[in-house]
C-alpha positions in Angstrom: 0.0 0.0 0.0 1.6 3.4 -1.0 1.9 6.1 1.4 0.3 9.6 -0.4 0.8 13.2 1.4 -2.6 14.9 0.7 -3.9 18.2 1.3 -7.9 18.6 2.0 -9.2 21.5 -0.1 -12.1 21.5 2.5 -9.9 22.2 5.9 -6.4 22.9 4.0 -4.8 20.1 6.2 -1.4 18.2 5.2 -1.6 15.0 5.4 0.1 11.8 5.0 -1.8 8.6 4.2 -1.5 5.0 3.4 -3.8 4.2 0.4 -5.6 0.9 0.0 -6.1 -0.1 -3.6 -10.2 0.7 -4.8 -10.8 2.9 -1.5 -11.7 5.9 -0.7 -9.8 8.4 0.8 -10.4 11.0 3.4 -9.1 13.9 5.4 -8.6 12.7 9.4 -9.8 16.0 10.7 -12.9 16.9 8.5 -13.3 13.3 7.0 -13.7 15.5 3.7 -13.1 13.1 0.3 -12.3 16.5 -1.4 -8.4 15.7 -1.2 -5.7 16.6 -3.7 -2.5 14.6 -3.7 0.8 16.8 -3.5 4.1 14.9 -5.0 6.6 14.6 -2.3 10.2 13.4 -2.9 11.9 11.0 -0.9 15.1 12.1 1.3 17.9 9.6 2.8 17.5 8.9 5.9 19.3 11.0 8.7 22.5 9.5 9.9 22.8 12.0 13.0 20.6 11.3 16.2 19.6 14.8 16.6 18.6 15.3 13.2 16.8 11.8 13.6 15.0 13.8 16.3 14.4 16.8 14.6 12.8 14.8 11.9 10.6 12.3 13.9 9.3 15.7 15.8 8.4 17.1 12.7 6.7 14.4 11.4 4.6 14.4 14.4 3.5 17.6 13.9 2.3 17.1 10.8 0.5 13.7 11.4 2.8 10.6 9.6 2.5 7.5 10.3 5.8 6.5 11.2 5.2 8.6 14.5 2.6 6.0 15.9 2.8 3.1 17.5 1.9 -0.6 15.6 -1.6 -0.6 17.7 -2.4 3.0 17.0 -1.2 2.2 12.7 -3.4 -0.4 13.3 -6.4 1.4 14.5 -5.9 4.5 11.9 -5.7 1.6 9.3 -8.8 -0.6 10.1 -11.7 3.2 10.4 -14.7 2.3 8.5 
């Protein structure tokens, strides 16, 4: 499943978000399906610890996925 940043043209959120194939996608705040996908370009990985930190902190800010724990992925994942 690939992993889409989105922005909601309904609440102007960023988001990131795992796609399913043949679903339907929609904003976590507003649950808007009004969403336009941005192009993001990877970036190798951070060898540093505090720019490891800098980077998980600012992923948490702005809501990936890679800042949540397996049970909370899992419950994100599994919405109706």
């Amino acid at each position: 499943m690939p992993l889409y940043d989105f922005v909601c043209r309904n609440c102007n959120l960023r988001s990131e978000i795992l796609v399913r194939p043949n679903s339907l996608t929609s904003c976590p705040r507003c649950r808007s399906n009004a969403l336009d996908k941005q192009v993001s370009a990877p970036s190798a990985p951070p060898r540093n610890k505090a720019l490891i930190t800098a980077a998980r902190r600012q992923a948490a800010r702005e809501g990936h996925l890679s800042n949540y724990s397996v049970a909370e992925r899992t419950q994100l994942l599994h919405r109706p």
